[in-house]
N, C-alpha and C positions, 0 to 999 in steps of 0.2 A: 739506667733509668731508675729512678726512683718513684716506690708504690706507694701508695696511698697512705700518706701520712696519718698517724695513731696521738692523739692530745691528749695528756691527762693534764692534773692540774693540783697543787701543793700550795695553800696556801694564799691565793688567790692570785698564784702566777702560771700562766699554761706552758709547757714545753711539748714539741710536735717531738714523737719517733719516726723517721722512714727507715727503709730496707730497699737498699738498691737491689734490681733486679730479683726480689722480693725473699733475699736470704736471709733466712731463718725468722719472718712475719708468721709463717703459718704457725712454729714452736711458742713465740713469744703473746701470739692472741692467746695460751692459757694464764700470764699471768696476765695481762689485759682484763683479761672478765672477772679476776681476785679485784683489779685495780677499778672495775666498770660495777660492780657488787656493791663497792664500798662508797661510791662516789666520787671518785678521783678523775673519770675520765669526762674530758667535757667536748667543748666545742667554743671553736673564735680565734683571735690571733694571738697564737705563739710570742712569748718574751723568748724563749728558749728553743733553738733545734737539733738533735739529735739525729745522723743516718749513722744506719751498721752496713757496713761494706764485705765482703767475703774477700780481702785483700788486707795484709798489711800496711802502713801509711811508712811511709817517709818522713825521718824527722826536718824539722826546720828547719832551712838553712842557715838559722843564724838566731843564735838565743835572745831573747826578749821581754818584756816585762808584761807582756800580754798574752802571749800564747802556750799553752802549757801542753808537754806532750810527756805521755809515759809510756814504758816497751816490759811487757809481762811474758813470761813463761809459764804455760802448766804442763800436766804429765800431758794429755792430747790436743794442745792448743794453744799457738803463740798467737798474745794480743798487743794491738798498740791502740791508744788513746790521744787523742789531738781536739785539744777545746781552743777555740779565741775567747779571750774572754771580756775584748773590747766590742763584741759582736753577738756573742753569747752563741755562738755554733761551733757542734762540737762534731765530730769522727768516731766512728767504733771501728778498726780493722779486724779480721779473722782470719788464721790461717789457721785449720784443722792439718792436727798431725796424722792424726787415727781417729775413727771413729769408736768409741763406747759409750757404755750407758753412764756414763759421768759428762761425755763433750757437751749436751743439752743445758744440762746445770750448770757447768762452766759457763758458758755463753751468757746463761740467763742470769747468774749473777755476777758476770761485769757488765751486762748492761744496765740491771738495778743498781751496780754502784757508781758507775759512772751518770746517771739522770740524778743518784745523790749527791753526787760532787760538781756538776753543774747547775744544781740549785743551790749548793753550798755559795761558787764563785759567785753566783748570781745575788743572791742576799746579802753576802760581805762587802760586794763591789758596788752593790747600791746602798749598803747604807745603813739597812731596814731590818735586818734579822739574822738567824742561825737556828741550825737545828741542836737539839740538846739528846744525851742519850740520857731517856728518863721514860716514865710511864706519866701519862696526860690524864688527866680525869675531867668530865664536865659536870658540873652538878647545876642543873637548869643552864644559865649564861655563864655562871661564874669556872672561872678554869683555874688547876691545880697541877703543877707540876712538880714528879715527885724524882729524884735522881741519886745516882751513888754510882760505887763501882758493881762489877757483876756480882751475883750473888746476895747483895743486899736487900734485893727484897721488891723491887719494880714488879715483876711479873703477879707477885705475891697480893700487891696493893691492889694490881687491878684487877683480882680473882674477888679480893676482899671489898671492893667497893661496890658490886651489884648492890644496886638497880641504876648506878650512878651509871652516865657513858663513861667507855673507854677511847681516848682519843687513841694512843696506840700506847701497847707496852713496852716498846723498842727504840724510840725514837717519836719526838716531837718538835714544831717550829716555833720558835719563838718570837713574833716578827711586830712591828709598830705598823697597827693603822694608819689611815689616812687620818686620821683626826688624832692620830699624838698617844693612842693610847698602846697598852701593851697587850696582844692577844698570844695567845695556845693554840695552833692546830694539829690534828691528826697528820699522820701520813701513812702512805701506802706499807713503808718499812719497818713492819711487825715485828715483834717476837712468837709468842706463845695464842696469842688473840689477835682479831683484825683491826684495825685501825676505822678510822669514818672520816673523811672530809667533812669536817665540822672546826670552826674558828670563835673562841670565847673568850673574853675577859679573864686575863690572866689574875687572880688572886693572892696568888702565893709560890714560892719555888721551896723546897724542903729537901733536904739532903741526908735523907736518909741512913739506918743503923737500925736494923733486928736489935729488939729487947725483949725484958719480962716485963718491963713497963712503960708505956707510955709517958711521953717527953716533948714539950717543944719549947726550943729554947730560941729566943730570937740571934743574928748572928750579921755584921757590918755588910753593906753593900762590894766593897772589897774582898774581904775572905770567903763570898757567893763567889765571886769574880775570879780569884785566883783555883777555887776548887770547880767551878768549870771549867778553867784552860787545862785544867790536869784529868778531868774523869766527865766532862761533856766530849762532845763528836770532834771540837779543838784538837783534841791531843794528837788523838790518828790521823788527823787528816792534814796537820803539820806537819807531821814525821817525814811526810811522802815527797820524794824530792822533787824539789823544784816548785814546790809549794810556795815557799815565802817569799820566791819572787813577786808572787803577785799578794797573796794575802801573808802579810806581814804578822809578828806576834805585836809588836804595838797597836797595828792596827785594829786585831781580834779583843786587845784587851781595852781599846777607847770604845769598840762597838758593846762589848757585854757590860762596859759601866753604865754606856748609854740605855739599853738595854732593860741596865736592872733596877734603872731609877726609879720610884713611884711603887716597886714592887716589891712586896713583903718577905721577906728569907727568911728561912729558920731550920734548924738545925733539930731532927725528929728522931727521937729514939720511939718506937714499935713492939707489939705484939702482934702476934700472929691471930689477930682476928680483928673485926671493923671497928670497936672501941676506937683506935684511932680517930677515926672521925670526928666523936664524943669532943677529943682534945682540940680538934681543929675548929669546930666552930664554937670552939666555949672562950676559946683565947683570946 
């Protein structure tokens, strides 16, 4: 039996969680209320459904270009993962090896990566977006996404851009409205600060580089394109087998051109303090 299904919402797409026979609902309402704080949890009907099972699944009987299944080991907990993705409903299995104070976290974060990977499918396979590993900013409507590899200085931006909102430090979506245009959202998937279900006019993408001096340099709609399939959420989450059956690398690299039309790129060298800004709305 499955319990009373749990909606957040990314983007302006809702996905339901259930928990059959109501295992491990009661662990998962703490990040529920991180997720219900921030504004992510909503109400209405699901594009996306998620249940977690206390069972392992069975894979497919027969590979396909629609269904994606993957089989994980940890130290107290094997899991398997079974999404359709012509349906958009997905499976979490559990089997607990041992119990400690790690099996909670474990659990909780493949269910966090798995509702990120089935928004992922969900976005690519319609058309409309992708999440970027980058720090988001909103200043009034206008949205700013700022990206690199680790260390370069995301978490850094969004320490340094108070009073501006922080859409998240860890991850943002980059998705076309309904009317053609290119928006920024928050998502629940933080780093360092929290995230806010908020969606804005994308302004700018910037690719970030710590300096002694502030720098922005404009840079081709392509070399944005190619340095997101290598250091945006692309990389990892092609890696994963059995991925490109369904999302292809042609196809990630026709949706980020489309994507990144209309939208301003630039290549930013930085100092460690808000001056940055100064450069961006002087340019």
């Amino acid at each position: 039996m499955i319990t009373k299904q749990q909606i957040i919402e990314i983007g302006e797409v809702l996905c339901s969680i259930g928990f059959e026979n109501g295992f491990f609902q009661n662990e998962f309402k703490l990040i529920l209320a991180d997720y219900d704080r921030c504004g992510f949890c909503a109400e209405g009907m699901p594009e996306i459904t998620i249940v977690v099972k206390e069972a392992l699944l069975s894979p497919p009987l027969k590979s396909n270009n629609t269904i994606f299944y993957q089989s994980m080991e940890y130290d107290s907990i094997d899991a398997t993962l079974l999404f359709d993705t012509k349906r958009f409903k997905g499976e979490i299995g559990v089997a607990i090896k041992r119990g400690d104070k790690f099996t909670i976290v474990r659990i909780s974060e493949l269910i966090e990566t798995f509702i990120c990977n089935a928004y992922i499918f969900y976005f690519f396979l319609n058309g409309i977006g992708t999440f970027i590993h980058s720090c988001g900013i909103a200043d009034g409507e206008k949205g700013y996404v700022f990206t690199g590899p680790s260390e370069e200085g995301k978490s850094t931006i969004a320490k340094l851009s108070y009073p501006k909102t922080v859409l998240s430090d860890e991850l943002v979506l980059l998705r076309k409205s309904n009317n053609g245009r290119k928006k920024v959202y928050g998502t629940p998937f933080n780093g360092k600060l929290e995230g806010i279900n908020r969606g804005v006019d994308c302004k700018g993408i910037y690719f970030i580089e710590k300096n002694n001096t502030n720098e922005i340099i404009p840079i081709s709609r392509m070399s944005a394109v190619v340095a997101l399939m290598k250091e945006g959420v692309t990389g990892g989450f092609m890696s994963i087998d059995g991925i490109q059956r369904i999302c292809t690398a042609p196809g990630y690299l026709s949706l980020l051109t489309e994507l990144l039309e209309g939208v301003p790129r630039y290549k930013m060298r930085f100092t460690r303090d808000s001056s940055f800004w100064e450069a961006i709305d002087g340019k």
